[in-house]
N, CA, C and O atoms as a MOPAC input file, in Angstrom:
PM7 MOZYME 1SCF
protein

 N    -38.33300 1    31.50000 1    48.81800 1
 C    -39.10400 1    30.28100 1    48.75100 1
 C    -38.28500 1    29.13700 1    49.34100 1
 O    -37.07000 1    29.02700 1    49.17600 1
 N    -39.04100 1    28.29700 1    50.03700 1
 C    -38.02400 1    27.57700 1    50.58300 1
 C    -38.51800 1    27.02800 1    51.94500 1
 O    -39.59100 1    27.48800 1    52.33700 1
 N    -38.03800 1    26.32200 1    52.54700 1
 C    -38.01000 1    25.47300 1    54.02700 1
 C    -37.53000 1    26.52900 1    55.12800 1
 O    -36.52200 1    27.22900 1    55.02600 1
 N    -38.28000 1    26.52300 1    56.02300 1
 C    -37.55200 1    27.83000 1    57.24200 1
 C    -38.17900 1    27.06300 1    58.61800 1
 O    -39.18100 1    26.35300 1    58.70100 1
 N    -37.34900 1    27.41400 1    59.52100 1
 C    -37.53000 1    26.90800 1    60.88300 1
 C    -38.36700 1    28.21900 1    61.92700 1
 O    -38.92900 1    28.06800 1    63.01100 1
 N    -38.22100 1    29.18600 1    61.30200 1
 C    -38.84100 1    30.27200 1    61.93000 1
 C    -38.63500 1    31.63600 1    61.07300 1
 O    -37.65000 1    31.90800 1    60.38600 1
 N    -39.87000 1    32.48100 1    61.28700 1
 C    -39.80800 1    33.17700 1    60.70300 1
 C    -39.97800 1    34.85200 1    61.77800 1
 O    -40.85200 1    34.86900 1    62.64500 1
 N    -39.05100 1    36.14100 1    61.56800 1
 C    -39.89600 1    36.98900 1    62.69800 1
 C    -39.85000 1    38.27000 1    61.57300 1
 O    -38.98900 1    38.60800 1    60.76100 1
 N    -41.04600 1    38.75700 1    61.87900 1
 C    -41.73500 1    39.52700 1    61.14300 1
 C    -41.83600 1    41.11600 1    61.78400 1
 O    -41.89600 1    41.19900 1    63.01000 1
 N    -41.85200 1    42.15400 1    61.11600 1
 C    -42.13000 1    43.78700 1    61.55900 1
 C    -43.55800 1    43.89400 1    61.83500 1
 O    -44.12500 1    44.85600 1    61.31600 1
 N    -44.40900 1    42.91900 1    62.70900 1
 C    -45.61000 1    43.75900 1    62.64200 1
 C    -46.55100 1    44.91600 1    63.09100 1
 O    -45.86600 1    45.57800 1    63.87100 1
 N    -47.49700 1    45.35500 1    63.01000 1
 C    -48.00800 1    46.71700 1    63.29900 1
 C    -47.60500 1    47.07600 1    65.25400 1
 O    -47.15400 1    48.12800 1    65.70800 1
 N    -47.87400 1    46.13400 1    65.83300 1
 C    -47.83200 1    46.32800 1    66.93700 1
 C    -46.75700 1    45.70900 1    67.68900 1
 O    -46.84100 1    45.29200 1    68.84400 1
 N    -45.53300 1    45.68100 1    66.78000 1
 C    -43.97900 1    45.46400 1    67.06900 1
 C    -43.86800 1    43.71600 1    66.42300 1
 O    -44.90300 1    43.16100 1    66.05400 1
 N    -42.11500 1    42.77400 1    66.33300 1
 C    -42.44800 1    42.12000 1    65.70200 1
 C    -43.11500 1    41.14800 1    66.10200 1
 O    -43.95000 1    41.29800 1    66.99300 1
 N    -42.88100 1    39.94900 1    65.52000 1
 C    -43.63800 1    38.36700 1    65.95800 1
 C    -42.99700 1    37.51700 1    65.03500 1
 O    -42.65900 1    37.67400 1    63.86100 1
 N    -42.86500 1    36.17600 1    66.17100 1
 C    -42.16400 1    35.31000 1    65.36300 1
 C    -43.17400 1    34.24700 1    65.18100 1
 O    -43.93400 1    34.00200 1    66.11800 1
 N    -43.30500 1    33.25300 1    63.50100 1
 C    -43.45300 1    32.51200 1    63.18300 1
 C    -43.16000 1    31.13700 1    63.54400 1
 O    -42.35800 1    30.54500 1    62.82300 1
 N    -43.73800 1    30.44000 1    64.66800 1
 C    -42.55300 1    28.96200 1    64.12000 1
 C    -44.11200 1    27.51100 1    63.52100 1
 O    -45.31800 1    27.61000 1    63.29200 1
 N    -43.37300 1    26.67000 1    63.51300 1
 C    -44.59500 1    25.39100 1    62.80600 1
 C    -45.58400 1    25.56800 1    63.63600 1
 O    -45.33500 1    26.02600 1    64.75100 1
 N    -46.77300 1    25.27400 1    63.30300 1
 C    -47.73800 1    24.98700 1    63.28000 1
 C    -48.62500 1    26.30400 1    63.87700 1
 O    -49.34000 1    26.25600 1    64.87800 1
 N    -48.42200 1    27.39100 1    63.09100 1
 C    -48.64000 1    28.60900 1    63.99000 1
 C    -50.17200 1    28.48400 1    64.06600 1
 O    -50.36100 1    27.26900 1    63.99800 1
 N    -51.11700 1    28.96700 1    64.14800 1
 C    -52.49000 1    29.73400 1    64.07900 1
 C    -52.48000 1    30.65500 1    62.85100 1
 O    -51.69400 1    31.57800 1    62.63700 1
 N    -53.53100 1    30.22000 1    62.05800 1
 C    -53.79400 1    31.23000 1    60.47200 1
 C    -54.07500 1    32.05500 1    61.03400 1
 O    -54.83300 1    32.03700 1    62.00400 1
 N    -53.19900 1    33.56200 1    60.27200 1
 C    -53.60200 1    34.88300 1    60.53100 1
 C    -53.47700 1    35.36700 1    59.66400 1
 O    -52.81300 1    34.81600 1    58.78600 1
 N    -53.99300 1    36.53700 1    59.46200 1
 C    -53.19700 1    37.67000 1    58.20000 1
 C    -52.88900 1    39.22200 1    58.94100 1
 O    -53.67300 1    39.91400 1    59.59200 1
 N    -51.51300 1    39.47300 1    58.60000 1
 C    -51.19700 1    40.64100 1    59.45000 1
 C    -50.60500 1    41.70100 1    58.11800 1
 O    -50.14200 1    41.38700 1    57.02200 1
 N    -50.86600 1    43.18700 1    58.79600 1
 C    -50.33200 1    44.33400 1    57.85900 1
 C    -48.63700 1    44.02400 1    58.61600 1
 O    -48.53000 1    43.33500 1    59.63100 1
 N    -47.60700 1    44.56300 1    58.02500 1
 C    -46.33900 1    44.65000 1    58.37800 1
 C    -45.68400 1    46.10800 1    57.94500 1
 O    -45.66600 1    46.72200 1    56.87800 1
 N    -45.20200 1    46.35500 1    59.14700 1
 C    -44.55100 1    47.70400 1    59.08400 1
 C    -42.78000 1    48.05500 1    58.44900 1
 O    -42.09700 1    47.06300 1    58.19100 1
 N    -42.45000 1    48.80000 1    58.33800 1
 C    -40.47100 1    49.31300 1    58.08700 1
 C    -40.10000 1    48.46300 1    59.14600 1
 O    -40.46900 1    48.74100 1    60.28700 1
 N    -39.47500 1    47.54900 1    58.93900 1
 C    -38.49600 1    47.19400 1    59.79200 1
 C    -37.84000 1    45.90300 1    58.54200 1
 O    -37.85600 1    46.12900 1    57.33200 1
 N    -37.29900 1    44.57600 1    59.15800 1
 C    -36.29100 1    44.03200 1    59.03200 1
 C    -36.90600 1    42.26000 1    58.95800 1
 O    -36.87900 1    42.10400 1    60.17900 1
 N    -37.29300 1    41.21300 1    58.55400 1
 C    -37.97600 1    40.35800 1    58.22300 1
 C    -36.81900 1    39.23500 1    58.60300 1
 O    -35.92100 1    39.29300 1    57.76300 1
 N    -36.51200 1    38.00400 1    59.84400 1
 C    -35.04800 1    37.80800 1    59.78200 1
 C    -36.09700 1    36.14300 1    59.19200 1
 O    -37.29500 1    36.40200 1    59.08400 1
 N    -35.89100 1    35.30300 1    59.00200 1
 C    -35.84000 1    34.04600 1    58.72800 1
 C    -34.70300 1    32.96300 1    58.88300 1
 O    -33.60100 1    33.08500 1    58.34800 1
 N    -35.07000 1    31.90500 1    59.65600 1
 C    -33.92800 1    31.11800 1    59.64400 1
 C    -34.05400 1    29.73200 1    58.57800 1
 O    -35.13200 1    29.14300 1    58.50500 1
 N    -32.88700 1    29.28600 1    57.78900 1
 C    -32.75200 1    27.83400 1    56.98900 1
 C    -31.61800 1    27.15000 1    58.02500 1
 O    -30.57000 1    27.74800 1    58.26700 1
 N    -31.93700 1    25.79900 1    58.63100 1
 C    -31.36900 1    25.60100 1    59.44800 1
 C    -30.74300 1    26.59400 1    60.46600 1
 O    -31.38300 1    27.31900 1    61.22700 1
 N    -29.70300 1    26.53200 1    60.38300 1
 C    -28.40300 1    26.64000 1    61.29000 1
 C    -28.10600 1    28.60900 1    60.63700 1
 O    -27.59400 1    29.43400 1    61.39400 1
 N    -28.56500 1    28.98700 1    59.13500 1
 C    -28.35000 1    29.73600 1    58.59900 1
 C    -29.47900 1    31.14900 1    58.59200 1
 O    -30.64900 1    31.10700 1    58.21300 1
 N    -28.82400 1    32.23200 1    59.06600 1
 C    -30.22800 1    33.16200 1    59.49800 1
 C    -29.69800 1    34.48200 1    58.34700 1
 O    -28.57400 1    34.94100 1    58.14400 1
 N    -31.51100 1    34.94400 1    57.52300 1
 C    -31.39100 1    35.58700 1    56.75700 1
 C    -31.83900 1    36.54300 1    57.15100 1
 O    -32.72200 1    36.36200 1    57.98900 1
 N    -31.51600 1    37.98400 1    56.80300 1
 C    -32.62300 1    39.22500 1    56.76500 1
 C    -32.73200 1    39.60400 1    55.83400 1
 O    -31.99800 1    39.33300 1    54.88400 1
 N    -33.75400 1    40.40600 1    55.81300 1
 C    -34.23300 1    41.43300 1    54.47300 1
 C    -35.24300 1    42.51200 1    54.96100 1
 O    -36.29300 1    42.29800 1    55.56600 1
 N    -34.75700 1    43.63700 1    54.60800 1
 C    -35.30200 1    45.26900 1    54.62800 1
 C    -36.77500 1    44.86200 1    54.51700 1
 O    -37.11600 1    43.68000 1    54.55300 1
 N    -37.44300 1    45.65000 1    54.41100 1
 C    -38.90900 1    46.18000 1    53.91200 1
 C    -39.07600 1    47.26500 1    54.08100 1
 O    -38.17700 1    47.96000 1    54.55300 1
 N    -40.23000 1    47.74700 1    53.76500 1
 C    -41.17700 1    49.29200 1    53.92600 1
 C    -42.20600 1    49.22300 1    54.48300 1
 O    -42.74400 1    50.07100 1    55.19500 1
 N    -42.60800 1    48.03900 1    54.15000 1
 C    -44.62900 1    48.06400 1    54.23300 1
 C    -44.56700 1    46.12000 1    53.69600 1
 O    -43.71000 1    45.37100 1    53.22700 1
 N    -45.63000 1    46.03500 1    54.00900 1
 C    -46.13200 1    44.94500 1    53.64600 1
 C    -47.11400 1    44.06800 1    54.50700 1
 O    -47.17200 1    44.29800 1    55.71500 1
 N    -47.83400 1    43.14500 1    53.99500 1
 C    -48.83400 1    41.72900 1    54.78500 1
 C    -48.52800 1    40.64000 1    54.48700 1
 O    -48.18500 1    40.28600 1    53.35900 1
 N    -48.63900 1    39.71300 1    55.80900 1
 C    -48.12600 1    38.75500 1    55.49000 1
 C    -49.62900 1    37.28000 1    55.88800 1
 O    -50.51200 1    37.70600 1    56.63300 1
 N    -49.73500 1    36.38800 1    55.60400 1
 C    -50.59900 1    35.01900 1    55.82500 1
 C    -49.87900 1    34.32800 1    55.96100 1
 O    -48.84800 1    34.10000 1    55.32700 1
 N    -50.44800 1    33.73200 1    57.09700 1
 C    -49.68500 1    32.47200 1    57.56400 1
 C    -50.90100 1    31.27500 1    57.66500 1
 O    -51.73400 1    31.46000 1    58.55300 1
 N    -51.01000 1    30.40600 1    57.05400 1
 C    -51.94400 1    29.12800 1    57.10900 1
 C    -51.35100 1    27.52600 1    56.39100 1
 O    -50.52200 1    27.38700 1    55.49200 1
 N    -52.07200 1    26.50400 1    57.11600 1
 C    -51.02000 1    25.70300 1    56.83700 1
 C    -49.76300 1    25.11600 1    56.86300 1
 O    -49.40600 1    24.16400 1    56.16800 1
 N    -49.12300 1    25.69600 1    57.66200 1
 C    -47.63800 1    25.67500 1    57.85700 1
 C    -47.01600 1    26.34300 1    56.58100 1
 O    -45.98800 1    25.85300 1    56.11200 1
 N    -47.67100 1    27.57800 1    55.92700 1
 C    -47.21400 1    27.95000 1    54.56100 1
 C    -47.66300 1    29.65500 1    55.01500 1
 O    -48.73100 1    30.15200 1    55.37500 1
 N    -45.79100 1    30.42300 1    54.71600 1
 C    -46.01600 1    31.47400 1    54.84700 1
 C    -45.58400 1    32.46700 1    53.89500 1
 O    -44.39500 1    32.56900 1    53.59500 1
 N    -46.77000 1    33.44600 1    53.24200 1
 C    -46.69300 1    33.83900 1    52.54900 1
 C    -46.62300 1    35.50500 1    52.37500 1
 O    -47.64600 1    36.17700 1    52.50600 1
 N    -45.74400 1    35.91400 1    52.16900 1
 C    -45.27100 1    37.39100 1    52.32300 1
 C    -45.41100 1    38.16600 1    50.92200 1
 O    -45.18200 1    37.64900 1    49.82900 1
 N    -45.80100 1    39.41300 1    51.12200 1
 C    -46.12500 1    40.31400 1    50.33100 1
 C    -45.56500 1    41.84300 1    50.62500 1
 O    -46.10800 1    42.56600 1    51.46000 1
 N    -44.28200 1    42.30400 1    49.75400 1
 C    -43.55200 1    43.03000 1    50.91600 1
 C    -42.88700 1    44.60500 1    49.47100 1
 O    -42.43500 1    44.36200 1    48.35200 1
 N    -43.04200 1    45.73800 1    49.96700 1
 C    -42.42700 1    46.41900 1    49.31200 1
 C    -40.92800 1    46.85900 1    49.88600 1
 O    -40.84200 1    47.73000 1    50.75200 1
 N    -39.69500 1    46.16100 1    49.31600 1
 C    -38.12200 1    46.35900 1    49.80700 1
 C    -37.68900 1    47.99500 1    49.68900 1
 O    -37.87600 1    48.90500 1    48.88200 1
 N    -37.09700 1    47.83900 1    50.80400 1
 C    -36.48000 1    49.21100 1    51.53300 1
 C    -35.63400 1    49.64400 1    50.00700 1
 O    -35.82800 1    48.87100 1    49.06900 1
 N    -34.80800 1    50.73000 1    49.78800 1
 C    -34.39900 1    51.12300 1    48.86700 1
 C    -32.93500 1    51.15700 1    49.23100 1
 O    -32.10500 1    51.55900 1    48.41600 1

């Protein structure tokens, strides 16, 4: 939760990156790797599966983590 400058995502038909003011969508998300940046500071995190919505400048992930 939190403030992010971009977001890139595993989706079905390889990834995609998030940045402001995207276009509302809702996408399924595949195994791969979810990176997000806070400023200057870039995060990842695993997955398995998951969907994600993006509307509003508010993105909201729904994700089952890799093991």
């Amino acid at each position: 939760s939190g403030d992010v400058n971009l977001v890139t995502l595993p989706g079905m038909l390889g990834a995609f990156t998030i940045l402001e003011n995207h276009a509302p969508i809702i996408s399924a998300l595949n195994k791969g790797v979810i990176i997000y940046k806070q400023g200057s500071v870039e995060h990842t995190l695993q997955i398995e599966s998951g969907f994600v919505e993006i509307s509003n400048n508010t993105i909201t992930v729904c994700v089952e983590n890799a093991k």
